[in-house]
C-alpha positions as CSV (number, residue, x, y, z in Angstrom):
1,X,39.7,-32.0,80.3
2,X,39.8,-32.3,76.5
3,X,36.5,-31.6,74.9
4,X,35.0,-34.1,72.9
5,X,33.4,-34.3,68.8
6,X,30.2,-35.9,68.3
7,X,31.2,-39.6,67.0
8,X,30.2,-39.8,63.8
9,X,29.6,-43.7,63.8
10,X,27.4,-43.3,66.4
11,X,24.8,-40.9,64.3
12,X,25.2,-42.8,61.2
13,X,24.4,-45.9,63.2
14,X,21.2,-44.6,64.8
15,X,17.6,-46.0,63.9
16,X,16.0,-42.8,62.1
17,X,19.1,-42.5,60.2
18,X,18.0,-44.9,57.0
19,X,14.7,-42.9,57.6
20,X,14.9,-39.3,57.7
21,X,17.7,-40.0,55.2
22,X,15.2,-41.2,52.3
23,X,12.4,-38.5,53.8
24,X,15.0,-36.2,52.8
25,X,15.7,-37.6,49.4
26,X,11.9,-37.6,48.7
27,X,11.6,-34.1,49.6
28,X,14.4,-33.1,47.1
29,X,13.0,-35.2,44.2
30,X,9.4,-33.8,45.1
31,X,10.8,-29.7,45.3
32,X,12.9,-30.7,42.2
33,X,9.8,-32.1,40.1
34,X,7.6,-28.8,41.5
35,X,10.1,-26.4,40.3
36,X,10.7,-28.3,36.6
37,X,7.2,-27.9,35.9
38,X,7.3,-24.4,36.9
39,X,9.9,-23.8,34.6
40,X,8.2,-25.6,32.0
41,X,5.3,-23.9,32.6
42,X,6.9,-20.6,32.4
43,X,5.7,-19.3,35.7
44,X,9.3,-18.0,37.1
45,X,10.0,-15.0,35.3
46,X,13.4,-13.7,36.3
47,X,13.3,-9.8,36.5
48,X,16.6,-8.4,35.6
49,X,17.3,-4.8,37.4
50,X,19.2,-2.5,35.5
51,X,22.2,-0.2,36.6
52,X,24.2,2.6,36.6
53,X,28.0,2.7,37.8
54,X,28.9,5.7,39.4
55,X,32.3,6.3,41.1
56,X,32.6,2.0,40.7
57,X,29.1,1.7,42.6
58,X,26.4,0.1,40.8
59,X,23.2,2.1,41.6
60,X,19.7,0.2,40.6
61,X,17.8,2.2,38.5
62,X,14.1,1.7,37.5
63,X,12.5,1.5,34.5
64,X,11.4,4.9,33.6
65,X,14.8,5.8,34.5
66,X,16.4,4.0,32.1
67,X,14.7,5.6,29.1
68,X,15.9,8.7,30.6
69,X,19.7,7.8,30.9
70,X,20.1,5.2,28.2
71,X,21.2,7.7,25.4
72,X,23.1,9.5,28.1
73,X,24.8,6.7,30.3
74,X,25.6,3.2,29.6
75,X,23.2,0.5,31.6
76,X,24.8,-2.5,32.9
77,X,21.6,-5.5,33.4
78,X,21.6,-8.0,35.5
């Protein structure tokens, strides 16, 4: 017996398919407006971890540990 694909055609044709299509579309424009204002309100900050590479392996390093190493070791942020 050969196994058989979902037919394409027959989910594009369905009856929720015009429907949960723009529900979807909403949502994106909705998430997309939330996070914009976020942004503009400056509310993400973006923490950037510094590093250390070691044998070629980065190790994460906090920040008290970077004033220790910096003059030491070079830091690679990211």
């Amino acid at each position: 017996m050969a196994r058989y694909r979902i037919n394409p055609n027959a989910i594009c044709s369905s009856k929720n398919y015009k429907q949960s299509k723009k529900l979807h579309m909403d949502m994106l424009k909705r998430n997309h407006e939330v996070f914009m204002e976020m942004v503009i309100k400056e509310e993400i900050v973006i923490k950037r971890q510094a590093y250390i590479k070691v044998f070629d392996t980065l190790i994460a390093i906090t920040p008290g540990e970077v004033a220790r190493f910096e003059k030491k070791m070079t830091i690679i942020w990211k």
